[in-house]
N, C-alpha and C positions, 0 to 999 in steps of 0.2 A: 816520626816516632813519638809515641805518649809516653810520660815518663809521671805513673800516678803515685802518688807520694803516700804513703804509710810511716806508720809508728816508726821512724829508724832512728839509730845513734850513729851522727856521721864522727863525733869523737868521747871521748868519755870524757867526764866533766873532770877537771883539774880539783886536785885536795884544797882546802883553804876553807878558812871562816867568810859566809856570806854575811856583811854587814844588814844590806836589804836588797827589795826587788822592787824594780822599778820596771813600771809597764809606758811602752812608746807605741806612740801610732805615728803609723809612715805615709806618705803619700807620694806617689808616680811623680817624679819630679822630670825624668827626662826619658825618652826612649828611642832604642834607633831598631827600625824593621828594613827584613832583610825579604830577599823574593816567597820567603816560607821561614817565619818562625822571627823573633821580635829579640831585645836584650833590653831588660827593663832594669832601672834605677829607681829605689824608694830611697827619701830622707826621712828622717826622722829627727827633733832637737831632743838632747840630753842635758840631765844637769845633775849631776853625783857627785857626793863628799868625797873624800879621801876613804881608799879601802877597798874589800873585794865586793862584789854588787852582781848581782842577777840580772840583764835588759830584757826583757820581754817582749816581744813583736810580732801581734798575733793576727794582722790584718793581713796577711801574703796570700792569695788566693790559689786553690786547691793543687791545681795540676804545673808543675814546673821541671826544669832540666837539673835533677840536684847536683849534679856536678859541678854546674857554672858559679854556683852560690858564689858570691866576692862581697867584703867589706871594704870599706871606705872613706877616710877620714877619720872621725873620732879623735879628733888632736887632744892629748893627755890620758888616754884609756891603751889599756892593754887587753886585747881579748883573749884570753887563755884556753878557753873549749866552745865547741855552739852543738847544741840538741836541737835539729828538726821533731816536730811532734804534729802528727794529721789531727785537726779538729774536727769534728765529727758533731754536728748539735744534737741533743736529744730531742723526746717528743715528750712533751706532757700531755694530762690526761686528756683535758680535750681531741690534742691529735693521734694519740693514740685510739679514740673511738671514732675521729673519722676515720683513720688508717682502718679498722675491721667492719666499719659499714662501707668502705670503698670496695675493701676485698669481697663483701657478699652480693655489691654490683655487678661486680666483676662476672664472680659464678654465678648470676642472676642473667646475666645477660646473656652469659655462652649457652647458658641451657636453655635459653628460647632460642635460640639460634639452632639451633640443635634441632629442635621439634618443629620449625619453619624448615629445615632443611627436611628433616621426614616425610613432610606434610605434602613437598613439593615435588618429593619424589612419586610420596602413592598418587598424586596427580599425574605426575608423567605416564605412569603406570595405567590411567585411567585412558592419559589418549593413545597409546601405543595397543589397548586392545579396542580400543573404538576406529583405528585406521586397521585393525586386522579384520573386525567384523565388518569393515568396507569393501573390504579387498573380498570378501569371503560374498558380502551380497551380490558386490558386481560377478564375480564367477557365475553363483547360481542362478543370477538375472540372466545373465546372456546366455548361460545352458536351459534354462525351463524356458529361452522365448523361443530358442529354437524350435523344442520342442512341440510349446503350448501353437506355433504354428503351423506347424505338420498337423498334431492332434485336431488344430481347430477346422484346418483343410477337409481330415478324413470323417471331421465331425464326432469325433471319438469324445470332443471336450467343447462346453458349452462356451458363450462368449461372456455368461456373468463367472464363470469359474476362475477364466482368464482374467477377466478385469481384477477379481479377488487375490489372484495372484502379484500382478503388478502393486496393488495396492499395499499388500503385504511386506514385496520386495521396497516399495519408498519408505512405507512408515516405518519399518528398522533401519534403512538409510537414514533416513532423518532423526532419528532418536541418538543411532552414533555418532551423528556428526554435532548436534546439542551437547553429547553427553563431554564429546573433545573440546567444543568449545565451551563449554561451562568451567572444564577444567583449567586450558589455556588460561582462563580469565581469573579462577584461583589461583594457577602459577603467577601470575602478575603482579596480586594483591601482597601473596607471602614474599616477594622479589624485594617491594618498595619494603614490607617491613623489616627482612633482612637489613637493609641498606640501613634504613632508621638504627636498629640495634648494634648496626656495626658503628656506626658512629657513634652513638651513647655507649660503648663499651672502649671504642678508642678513648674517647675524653676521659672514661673512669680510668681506664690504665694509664694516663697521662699524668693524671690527678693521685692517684697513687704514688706513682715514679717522684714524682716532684715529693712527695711526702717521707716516701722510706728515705730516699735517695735527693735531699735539698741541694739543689744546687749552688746554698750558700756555704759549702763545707772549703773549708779555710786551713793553711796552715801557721803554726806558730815555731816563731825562730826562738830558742832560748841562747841569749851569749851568756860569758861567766867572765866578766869584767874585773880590772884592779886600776886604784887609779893611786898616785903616791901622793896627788893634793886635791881638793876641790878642780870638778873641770866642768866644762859646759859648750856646747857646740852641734854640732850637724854630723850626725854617721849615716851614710849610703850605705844601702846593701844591692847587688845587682844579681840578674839572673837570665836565662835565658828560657821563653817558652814558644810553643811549637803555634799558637795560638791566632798568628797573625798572618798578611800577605802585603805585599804592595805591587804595584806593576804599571809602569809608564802606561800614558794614554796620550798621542795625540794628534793636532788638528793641520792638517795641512791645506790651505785657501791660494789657489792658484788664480791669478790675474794673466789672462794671456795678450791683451793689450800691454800691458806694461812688461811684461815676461819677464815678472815676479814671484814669488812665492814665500805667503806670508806662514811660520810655522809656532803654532801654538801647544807649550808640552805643559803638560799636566799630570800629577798621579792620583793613582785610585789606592787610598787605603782599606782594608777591613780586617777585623779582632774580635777574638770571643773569649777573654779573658776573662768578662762575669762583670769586671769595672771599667769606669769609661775613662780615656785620657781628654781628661777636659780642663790640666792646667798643670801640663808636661813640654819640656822641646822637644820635638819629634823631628826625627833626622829617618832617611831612608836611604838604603845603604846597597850597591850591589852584590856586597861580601855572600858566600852560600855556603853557610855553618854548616850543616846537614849533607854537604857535597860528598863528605870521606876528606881527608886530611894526604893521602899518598895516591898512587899511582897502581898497579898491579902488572907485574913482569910477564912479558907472555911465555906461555909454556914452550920447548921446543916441536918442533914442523919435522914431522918424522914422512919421508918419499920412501916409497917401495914399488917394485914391477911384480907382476904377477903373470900366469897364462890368460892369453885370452880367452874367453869364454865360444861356446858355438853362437854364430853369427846369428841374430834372433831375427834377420830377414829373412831368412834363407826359406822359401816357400815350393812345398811340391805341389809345382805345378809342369802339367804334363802337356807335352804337342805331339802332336800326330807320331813324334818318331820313339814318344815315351823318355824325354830328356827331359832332366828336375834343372832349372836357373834359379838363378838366387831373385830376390826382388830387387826394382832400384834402388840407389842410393841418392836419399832426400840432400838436395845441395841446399844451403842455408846461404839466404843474405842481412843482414843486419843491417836496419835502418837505424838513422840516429837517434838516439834514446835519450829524455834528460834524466839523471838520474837523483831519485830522490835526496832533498838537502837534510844535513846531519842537523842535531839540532844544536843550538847556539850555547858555547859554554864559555866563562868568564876566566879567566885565567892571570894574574898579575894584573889583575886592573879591576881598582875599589874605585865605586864614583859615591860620594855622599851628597843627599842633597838637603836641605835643612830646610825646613816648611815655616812657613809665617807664625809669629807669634798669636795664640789664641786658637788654634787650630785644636776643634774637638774631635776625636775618635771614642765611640761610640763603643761597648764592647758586646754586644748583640748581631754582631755579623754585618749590619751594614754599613756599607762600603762610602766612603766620604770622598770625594776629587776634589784636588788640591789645585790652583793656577799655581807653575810654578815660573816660565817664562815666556818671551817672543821673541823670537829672530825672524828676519825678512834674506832672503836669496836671492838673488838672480839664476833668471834657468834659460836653458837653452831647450826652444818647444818643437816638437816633430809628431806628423803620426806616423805610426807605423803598423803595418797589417804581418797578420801570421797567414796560415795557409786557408784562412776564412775572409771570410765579405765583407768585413766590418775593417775598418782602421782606427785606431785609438790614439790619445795625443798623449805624448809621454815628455814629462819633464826634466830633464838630466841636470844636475846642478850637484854644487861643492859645497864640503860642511866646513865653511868657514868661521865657524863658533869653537872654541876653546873647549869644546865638551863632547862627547860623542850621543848621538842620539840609541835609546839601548831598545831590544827590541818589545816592540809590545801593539796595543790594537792602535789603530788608528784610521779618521773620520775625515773625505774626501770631498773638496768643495770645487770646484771650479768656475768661475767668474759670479760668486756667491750663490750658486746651483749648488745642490748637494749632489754625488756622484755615486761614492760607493763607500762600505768600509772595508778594512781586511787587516790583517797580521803584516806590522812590518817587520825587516830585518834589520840587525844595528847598523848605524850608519859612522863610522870613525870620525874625527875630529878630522880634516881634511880632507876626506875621501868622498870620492865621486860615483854618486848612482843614477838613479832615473826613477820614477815615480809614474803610475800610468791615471790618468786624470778622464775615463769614460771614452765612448767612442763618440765618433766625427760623423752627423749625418750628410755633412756636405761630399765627402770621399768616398767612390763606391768602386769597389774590388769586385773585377770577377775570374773566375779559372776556366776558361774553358778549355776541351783536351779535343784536341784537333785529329791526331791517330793515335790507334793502337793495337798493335799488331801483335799474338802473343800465338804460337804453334802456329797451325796451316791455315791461319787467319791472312795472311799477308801474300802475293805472290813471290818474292824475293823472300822471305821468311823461313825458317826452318822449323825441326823441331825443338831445339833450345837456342833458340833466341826468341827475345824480345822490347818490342820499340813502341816506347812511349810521349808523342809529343804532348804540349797544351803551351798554353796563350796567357800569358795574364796582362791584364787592366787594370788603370786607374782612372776615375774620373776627377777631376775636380769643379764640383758646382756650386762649393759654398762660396762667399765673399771673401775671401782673404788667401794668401799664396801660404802654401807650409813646403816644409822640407821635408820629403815623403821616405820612409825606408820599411818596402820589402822582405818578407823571408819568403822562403821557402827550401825546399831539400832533394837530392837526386839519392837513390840509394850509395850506400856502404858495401862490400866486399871485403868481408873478412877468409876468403879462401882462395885461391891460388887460381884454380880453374875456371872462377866464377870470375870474368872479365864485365866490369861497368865503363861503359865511356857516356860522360855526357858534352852538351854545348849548350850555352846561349848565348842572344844575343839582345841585347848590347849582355858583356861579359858582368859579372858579377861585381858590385864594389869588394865584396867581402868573402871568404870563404872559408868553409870550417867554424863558423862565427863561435866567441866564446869557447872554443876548442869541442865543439859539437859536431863531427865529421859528416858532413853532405851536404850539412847546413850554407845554405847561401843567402845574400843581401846583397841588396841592389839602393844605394842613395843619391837620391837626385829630387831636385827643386821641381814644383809643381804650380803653376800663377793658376788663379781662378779662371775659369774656363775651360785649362787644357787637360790634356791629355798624355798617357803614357804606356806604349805596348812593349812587354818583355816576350820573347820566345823561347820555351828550353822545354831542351829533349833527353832523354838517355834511349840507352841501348845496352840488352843484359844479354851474356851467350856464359852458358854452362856444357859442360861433357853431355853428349847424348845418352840416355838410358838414365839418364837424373830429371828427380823433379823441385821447382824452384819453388823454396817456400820464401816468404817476407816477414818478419818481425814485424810488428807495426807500433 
């Protein structure tokens, strides 16, 4: 949310004699940025006699959260009222005369835009009746050759007459299709000059904008000070703005020889405040100002029955003896689904992390990355294959660091090969995940489906059943032994009637993996060279007069 600051009185000024006004310039002393939106610290030095005093503080840049305003210190000062005031620069005479020869660029430019727009139209216009007068030769071409045929047969028509006609017929061809291409090729020229014009007409509206509307526009804090002796010292004012981001970045380098993994975190800043933090402590903070402050009670869940409606299968269809049957009833299986992840919210847990001294931010949008640590892990390395051909090595390992890793993008190296990137999830201070580190060309998966019997496909087979076997393989031909783990799935039955049985063999390690129902896993050691066959089958029987659909 913007929050743009205008003329306002956040309190009215307190009665009392001003002795004087004293103007302060502040600087960004410290700042902590949160996943959206920043909390900035100015100082300022003071030094005032005894009595009541005006401060001044006119450098705060434009757009801010007026609410958050907070003062600071000032040891021996009373601040009695504060007036926010929007500064606003004016333009003197100069820019006032670029400001109206910009605006006559402006209407300078639309309005050749304008007449290249017209210009390209009556061109369009030019080939649309040059492809009608084609369309119109060829017609009369191929009815007068009929014609001048027959005629030239009975002799009714001479063979120079004929010739004159042909002749006729190409040189208006050829003139309209000159006349489309001549135009085509003006459509082309007026194109590029649009293009030209729209971009000297963006730069003048650019150049404008910046002019009416300086992006140097600034607010001023007025306090209404008292002090009961001479004082002198440092007042902070702070604030919050919407201005800012940060967001973990980092690097994970896996060594599978040493079944290691080295983790490198870093943040990415960026600010569009107008001024750069080039000599502030910058802290980044997971706190989310902007989140809402409470919770929202849910409404109550109001059940009701109603009649059924008429059965929208119900289809008249007639047999021989004129009986209407209703349609079948579609039996549903449900395969196992994973279900989309919610997305990651912070709750009771602020991490702060405090960036190196000298760390400049920039406030022009670009984005500065910060090293902020390295931790090394031990992992425990596997590949494992899904329901495809490919196996991948996946590293599972504990976050034995005092911090939790929060989530953000992060850059995949594997025995200093680069691999992949992707969006991780947080990883808690303790807690144990797995990491996938690219696939294994040496491991080759394959499914083949040995039968499958489904209606009067099968001799033992009916009409609702049916049987699905397949095969799967592992090779291993790389140089080195892994611990290989398997998935794959049998269908789910979510109805009564719809009976699933499946089997394999060797039996599953796993089942249900993850609390995903069908889902099965199979782990077992694999040395270079060998080999491993799994076999599984199911078997689906529904009510007869039903048809079996599959979620997939």
């Amino acid at each position: 949310m913007r929050f743009l600051m205008s003329v306002s009185l956040v309190s009215l000024i307190a009665g009392g004699a001003m002795a004087e006004q004293f103007s302060l310039d502040s600087n960004v002393s410290a700042v902590t940025v949160y996943g959206q939106g920043a909390t900035i610290t100015r100082a300022m030095h003071f030094d005032v006699p005894a009595g009541q005093h005006t401060l001044v503080i006119s450098d705060i840049p434009y757009e801010f959260h007026v609410q958050t305003l907070q003062f600071k210190g000032g040891e021996g000062l009373v601040i009695n009222a504060t007036q926010l005031i929007s500064q606003r620069p004016t333009l003197d005479g100069q820019q006032l005369e670029r400001r109206e020869e910009l605006e006559n660029m402006v209407s300078s430019f639309e309005a050749q835009i304008r007449i290249k727009q017209e210009e390209s139209a009556a061109a369009g216009l030019i080939i649309n009746a040059a492809s009608a007068r084609i369309k119109l030769l060829d017609s009369i071409g191929g009815q007068q050759a009929q014609s001048a045929a027959g005629a030239l047969e009975a002799q009714t028509i001479s063979a120079e007459t004929l010739m004159a006609l042909v002749t006729l017929v190409g040189t208006e061809t050829l003139s309209a299709l000159q006349d489309a291409q001549t135009a085509r090729t003006e459509i082309a020229a007026l194109n590029r000059d649009m293009q030209d014009l729209q971009k000297d007409l963006q730069k003048a509206r650019e150049d404008l904008a910046r002019l009416v509307e300086p992006s140097d526009w600034s607010n001023g804090v007025s306090l209404q000070v008292s002090a009961e002796s001479a004082a002198s010292g440092v007042l902070q004012i702070s604030y919050v703005v919407g201005q800012a981001s940060w967001h973990p970045v980092y690097r994970f380098m896996l060594n599978t020889e040493t079944e290691t993994m080295t983790v490198k975190r870093s943040v990415t800043i960026a600010q569009y405040t107008t001024e750069d933090w080039d000599d502030a402590a910058i802290t980044v903070s997971t706190a989310t100002p902007y989140s809402g402050g409470s919770f929202y009670m849910p409404n109550s869940n109001i059940a009701r029955y109603e009649a059924l409606p008429p059965p929208v299968g119900l289809l008249r269809m007639s047999d021989a003896s004129g009986m209407a049957f209703a349609a079948p009833e579609a039996l549903m299986i449900v395969e196992s689904s994973h279900m989309g992840a919610a997305e990651v919210n912070f709750q009771g847990i602020t991490a702060t992390y405090a960036l190196p001294a000298g760390t400049i931010v920039t406030g022009d949008r670009a984005e500065t990355t910060v090293a902020l640590s390295e931790n090394s892990f031990e992992v425990e390395l596997s590949a494992r294959a899904g329901r495809g051909s490919d196996a991948y090595v996946m590293a599972e390992w504990e976050n034995t660091s005092n911090e939790p890793f929060l989530p953000g993008l992060a850059t995949f190296f594997r025995d200093g090969a680069f691999v992949s990137d992707d969006d991780v999830s947080m990883v808690a201070a303790g807690a144990t995940t797995a990491l996938g580190f690219g696939k294994i060309d040496g491991l080759q998966v394959k499914r083949t489906t040995l039968r499958r019997e489904d209606g009067s496909s099968g001799v033992l087979t009916t009409s609702n059943d049916r049987v699905v076997e397949y095969e799967l393989s592992v090779e291993n031909v790389s140089n080195r032994a892994w611990n290989v783990i398997i998935y794959d799935r049998v269908p789910v039955s979510e109805q009564e009637e719809l009976i699933v049985d499946w089997s394999a063999r060797p039996r599953p390690t796993e089942t249900d993996v993850e609390g995903r129902r069908g889902v099965l896993a199979w782990e077992f050691a694999l040395e270079s060279g060998a080999s491993k066959v799994i076999k599984l089958s199911y078997e689906l029987q529904w009510p007869e007069g039903n048809e079996l659909r599959v979620q997939r």
